[in-house]
N, C-alpha and C positions, 0 to 999 in steps of 0.2 A: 669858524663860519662867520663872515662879518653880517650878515643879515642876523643872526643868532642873537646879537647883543641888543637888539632893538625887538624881536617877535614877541617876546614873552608880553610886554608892554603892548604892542599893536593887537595880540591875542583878547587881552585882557581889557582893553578898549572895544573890541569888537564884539565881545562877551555883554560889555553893558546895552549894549544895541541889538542882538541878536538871541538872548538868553531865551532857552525851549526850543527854537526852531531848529539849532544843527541835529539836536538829536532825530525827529523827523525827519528830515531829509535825509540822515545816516541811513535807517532804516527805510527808506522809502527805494535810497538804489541799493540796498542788500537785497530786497525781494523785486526791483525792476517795476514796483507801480506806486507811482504819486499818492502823496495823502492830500486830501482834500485841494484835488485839482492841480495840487504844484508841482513841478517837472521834478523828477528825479534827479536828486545829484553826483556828477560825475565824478567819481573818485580819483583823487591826483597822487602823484609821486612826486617825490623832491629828490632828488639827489645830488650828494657829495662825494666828489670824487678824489683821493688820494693819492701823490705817488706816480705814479710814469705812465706813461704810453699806454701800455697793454690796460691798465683800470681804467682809463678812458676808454676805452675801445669793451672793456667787460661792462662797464655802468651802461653803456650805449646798449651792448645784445642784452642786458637784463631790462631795462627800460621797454627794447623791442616785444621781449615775452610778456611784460606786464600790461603792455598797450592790447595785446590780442586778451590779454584778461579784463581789459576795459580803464584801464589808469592812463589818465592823460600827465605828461609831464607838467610842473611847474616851477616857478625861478623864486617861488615865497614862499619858506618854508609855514608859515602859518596857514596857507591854502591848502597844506597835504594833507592826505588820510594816511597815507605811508612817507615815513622819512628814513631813507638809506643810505647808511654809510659804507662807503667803498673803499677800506681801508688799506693802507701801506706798511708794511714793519721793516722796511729798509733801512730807515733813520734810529738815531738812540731816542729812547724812551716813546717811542712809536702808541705803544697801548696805552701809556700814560693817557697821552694828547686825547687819542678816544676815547676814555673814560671822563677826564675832565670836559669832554663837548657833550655826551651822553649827559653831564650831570646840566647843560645847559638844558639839553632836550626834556630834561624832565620836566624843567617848570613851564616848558613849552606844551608838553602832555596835560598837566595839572590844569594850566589856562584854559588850553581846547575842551577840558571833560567840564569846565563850570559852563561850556556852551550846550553842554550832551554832544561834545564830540570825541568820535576817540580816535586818537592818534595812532598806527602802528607803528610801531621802529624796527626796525631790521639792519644787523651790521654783516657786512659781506666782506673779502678781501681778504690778506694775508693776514692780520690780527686777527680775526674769524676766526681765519684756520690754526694760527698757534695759538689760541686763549681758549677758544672752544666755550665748554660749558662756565671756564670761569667768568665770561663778560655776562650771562644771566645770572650770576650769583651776585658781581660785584654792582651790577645797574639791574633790579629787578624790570624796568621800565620794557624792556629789551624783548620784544617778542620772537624773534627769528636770527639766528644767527646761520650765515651760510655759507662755505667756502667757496675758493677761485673755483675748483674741478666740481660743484654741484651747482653751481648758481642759476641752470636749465630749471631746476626745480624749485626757483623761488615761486612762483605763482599755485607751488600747489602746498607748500612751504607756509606762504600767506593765508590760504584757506585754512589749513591746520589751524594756525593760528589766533586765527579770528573764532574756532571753535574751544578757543582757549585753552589750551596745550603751549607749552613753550617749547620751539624748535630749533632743534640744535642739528645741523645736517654740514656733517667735514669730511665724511669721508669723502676716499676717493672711487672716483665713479669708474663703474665697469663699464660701463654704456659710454658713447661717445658724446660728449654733452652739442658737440655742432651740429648732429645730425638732429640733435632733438630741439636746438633753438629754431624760434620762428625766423620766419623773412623778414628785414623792416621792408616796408613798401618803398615805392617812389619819392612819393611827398617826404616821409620819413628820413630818409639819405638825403636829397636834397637840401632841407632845412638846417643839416648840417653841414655843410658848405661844400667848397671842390674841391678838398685833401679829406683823404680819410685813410682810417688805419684799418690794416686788414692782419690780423693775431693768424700767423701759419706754422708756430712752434710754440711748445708752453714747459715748464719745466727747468730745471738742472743738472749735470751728472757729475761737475767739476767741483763740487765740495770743496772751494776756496773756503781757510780757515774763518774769516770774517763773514761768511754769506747765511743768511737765511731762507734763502730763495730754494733749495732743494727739500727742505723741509717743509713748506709753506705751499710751497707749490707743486712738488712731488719730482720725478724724472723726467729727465725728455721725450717728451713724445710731438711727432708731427702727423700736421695733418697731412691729408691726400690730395695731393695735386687736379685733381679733378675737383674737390672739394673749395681749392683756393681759386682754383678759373672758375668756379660756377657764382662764387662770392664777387669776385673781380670783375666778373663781367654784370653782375647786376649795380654796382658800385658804379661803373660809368656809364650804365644803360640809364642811373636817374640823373648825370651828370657831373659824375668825380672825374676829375681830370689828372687828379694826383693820387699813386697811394703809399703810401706808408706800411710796407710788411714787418711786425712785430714778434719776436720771441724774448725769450730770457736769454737764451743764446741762439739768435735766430740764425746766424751763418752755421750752426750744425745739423738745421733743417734737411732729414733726408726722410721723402715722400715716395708715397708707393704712385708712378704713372699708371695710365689705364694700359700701357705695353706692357705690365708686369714688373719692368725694372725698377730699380730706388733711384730717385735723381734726387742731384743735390742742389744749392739755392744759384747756384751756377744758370743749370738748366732752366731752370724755373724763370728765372729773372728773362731771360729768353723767349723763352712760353710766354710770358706775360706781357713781354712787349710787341705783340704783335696782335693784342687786341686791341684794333679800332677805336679812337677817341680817348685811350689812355697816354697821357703825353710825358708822365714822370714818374719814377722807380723813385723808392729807398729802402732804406732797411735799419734796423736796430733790435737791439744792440749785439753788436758781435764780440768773440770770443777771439785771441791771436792763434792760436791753436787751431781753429776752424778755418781760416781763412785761405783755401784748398788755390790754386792752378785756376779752374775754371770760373771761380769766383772774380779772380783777379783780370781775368780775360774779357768778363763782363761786361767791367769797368771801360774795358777800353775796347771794346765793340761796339757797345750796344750806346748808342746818343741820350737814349729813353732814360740811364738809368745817372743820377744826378751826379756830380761830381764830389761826394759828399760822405765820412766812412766815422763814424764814433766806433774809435777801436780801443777801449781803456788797456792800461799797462798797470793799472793800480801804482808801482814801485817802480823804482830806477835800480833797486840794489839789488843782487841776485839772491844775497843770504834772505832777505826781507822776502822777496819774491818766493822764493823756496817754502820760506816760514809759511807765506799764506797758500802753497800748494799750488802756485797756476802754473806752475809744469812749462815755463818756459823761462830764460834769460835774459836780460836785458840786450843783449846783442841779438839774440833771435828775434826780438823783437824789432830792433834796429835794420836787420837786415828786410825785415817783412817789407817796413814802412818803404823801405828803395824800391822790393819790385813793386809795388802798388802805385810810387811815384812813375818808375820807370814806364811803366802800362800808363799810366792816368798822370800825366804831369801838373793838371790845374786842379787836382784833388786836393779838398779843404779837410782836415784831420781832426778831430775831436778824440778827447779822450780823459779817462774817472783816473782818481787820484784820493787815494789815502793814506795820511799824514800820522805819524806818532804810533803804529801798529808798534805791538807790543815787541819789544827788544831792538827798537829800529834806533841804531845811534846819529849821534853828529856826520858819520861818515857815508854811514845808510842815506841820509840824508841829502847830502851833498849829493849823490849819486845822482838821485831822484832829480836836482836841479841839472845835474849834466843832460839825462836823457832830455829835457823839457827843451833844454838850449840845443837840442840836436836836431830834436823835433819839429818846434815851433807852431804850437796848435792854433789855430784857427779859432776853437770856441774849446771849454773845459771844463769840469766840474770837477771839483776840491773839496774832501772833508778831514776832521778828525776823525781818527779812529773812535770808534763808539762801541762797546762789548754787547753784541747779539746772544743772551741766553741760549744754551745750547749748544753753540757753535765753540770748535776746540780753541779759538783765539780768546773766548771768554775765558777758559780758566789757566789761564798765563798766566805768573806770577812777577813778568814783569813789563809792565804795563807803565810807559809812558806819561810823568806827571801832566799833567794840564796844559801849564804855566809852558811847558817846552811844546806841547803841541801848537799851540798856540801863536807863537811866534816863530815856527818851523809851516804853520798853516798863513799865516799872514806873507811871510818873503814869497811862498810860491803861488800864492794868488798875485801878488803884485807881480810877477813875472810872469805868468798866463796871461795876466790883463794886459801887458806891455805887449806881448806876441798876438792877441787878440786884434786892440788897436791899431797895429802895423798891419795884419792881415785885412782890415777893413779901410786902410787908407790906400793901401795896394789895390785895392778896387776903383776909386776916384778915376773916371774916365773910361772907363771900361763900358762897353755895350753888351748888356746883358740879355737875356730872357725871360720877363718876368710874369709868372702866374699869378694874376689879380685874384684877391682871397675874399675880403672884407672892407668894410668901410676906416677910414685912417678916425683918429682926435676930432680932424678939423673939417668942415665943412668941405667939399670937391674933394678930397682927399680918399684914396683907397691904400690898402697894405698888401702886398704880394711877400713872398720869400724869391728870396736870390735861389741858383742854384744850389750856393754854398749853402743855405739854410739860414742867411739873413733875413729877416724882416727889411723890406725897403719901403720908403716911402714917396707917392708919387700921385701928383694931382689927372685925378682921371674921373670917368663918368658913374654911377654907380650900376649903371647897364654895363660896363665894361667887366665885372664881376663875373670871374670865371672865363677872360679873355688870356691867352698871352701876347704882350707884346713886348717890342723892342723899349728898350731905357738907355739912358747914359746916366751913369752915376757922377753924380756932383758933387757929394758932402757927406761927412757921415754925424754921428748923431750918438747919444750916448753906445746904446746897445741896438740901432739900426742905420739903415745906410738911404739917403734922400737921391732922386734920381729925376731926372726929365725924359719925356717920353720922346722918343728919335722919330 
């Protein structure tokens, strides 16, 4: 947390100015009436968020629940009464990281209590859910720990807590936890700009050997179609113009319609575009295996729905592939990418990649570089292999030295970024479509995303925000693309 290296200090500063009065006004909005005249203070949230897509979109509906509990957000964590962490376990040594920032957060606690203020912490997300009761044992500081499938119940979570009880809530919920989050309102979606994510699958059932995502997050389960048009449509009833539909494997999404049938994200994408004032589809992350006939049809019907597919292959090699379980082949996979082309010819490909999994040789390898050069992705993501406790790839016995991952992870970054770069120079002249987002670095300046899912950059009005208009691309830029408006 880069604000984290400075609070303790700004606390602690604020302490010699303020010493006696946090504690009354703690107590003053615990029972909702001022001492001696002075307004009640309103209790804020800070949060950090971890990790992908979907904990952006879970930090945002826990925020929403806690605002109908009276928490206003804020961007300092020294102004919180609650500081929560939205934690990731995707990466190696994941709970390390949260336990080494919890140990910041403490003297961030210690500081606030010399004001009579007291801090709560609460860690939420998939470390949550795999640490469990150990993260109160190892950070006492830690009042509420809550997983991805309970997090409807952090506000009553909070209460408990503040009655002094330490809470530990992972199960998984019987209850549907969407039906029991609140709405955000208008103002609320708004404020957070004209793309937003909307979570219509959650879960795992493909137990890749490297994954901790079926664990952490439990099985597949999708919402209900009725559920996601009712969310969809208030998302651009406050003015999203973009959304962002999110699962763990969201192309296996299959919802119950209000005709009784199961459709699948085919249909849906369909459904979806034909609500008024929505002008862009996506989707993430998919699964090759999921990627069905009507999905692929989509693509190339429907205008609404971007030209744009993160479809990982993790491995080029089949024995590698096999090893980690994703039940498909490199050639299956090869052939998928045609008809997707063949449907969608200006479709821009993304796709995950891990390097060094355990038994993967020089030839394994090689392979991996073949699929890459067949491919030719657009944008990518590349790691070492990193051993997730639990998972059957951890207890391999032969496990990839370092030194070879490492220099097997640097050649195919360099060759991603070489097919990257070519991808974004291939745009130079090109007249785009561009959804105005935010404000750019510089003065006059706004940022929109391309279709492809580049960031562009382009001297526009800040009224224009939330507009789209025509561009010509001119230039491109480390990791975006500069354009003038037509």
């Amino acid at each position: 947390m880069k604000q984290m290296q400075t609070l303790t200090q700004a606390a602690h500063t604020q302490a010699a100015h303020t010493q006696g009065h946090g504690q009354a006004h703690e107590k003053a909005s615990e029972t909702g009436a001022p001492k001696d005249g002075a307004a009640p203070r309103t209790r804020k949230v800070f949060v950090k968020t971890y990790g992908c897509q979907m904990n952006v979109y879970d930090s945002e509906r826990m925020s929403d629940a806690l605002f109908k509990d009276g928490y206003q957000k804020t961007d300092n964590p020294e102004d919180a009464d609650l500081l929560l962490l939205n934690t990731c376990h995707i990466r190696e040594k994941a709970a390390e990281k949260v336990y080494s920032e919890l140990g910041r957060i403490r003297q961030l606690k210690e500081a606030l209590a010399e004001q009579g203020r007291e801090l709560m912490v609460g860690v939420a997300g998939c470390v949550a859910q795999a640490e469990g009761q150990e993260i109160i044992r190892r950070a006492p500081i830690v009042d509420v720990v809550i997983g991805p499938q309970t997090y409807h119940r952090l506000p009553q979570a909070i209460a408990r807590a503040r009655l002094g009880e330490k809470v530990v809530d992972t199960d998984y919920a019987v209850e549907d936890k969407f039906e029991h989050l609140p709405k955000a309102d208008k103002k609320t979606i708004s404020s957070r700009g004209v793309s937003a994510f909307l979570t219509v699958q959650e879960g795992c059932d493909k137990f890749c050997t490297f994954c901790v995502v079926p664990y952490t997050r439990g099985s597949e389960v999708s919402r209900s179609v009725q559920q996601i048009e009712r969310e969809a449509q208030s998302l651009v009833d406050a003015g999203v113009r973009e959304i962002t539909l999110l699962g763990q494997n969201v192309n296996a999404w299959h919802g119950h319609g209000a005709d009784g049938r199961e459709w699948g994200l085919g249909e849906l994408l369909r459904l979806l575009c034909g609500i008024d004032g929505l002008e862009r589809l996506r989707y993430t992350t998919s699964h090759p295996r999921d990627m069905d006939e009507a999905l692929i049809d989509a693509h190339r019907d429907l205008d609404k729905v971007m030209p744009y597919l993160h479809l990982p292959v993790q491995a080029g090699s089949d024995r590698v592939l096999k090893a980690m379980n994703r039940r498909h082949t490199a050639q299956d996979y090869l052939r998928l990418i045609e008809r997707i082309r063949a449907a969608r010819p200006d479709i821009a490909l993304s796709g995950d990649f891990i390097v060094g999994f355990p038994g993967e040789t020089d030839a394994d390898f090689e392979e991996t570089i073949q699929l890459v050069e067949k491919v030719r992705y657009a944008q990518a993501f590349s790691f070492k292999y990193s051993p997730r406790p639990g998972t059957p790839g951890a207890d391999r016995d032969d496990h990839v030295p370092e030194d070879i991952k490492a220099k097997r992870l640097e050649r195919l970054q360099k060759l991603l970024r070489q097919h990257q770069v070519e991808f974004a120079e291939n745009c130079i002249g090109k007249t785009i479509d561009l959804l105005l987002e935010k404000p750019g670095r510089e003065p006059g300046q706004l940022i929109g995303r391309s279709p492809w899912l580049q960031p562009v950059i382009v001297d526009a009005k800040p009224s224009q925000i939330g507009d789209i208009i025509k561009v010509r691309i001119t230039r491109t830029g480390t990791n975006s693309l500069y354009a003038d408006c037509v």
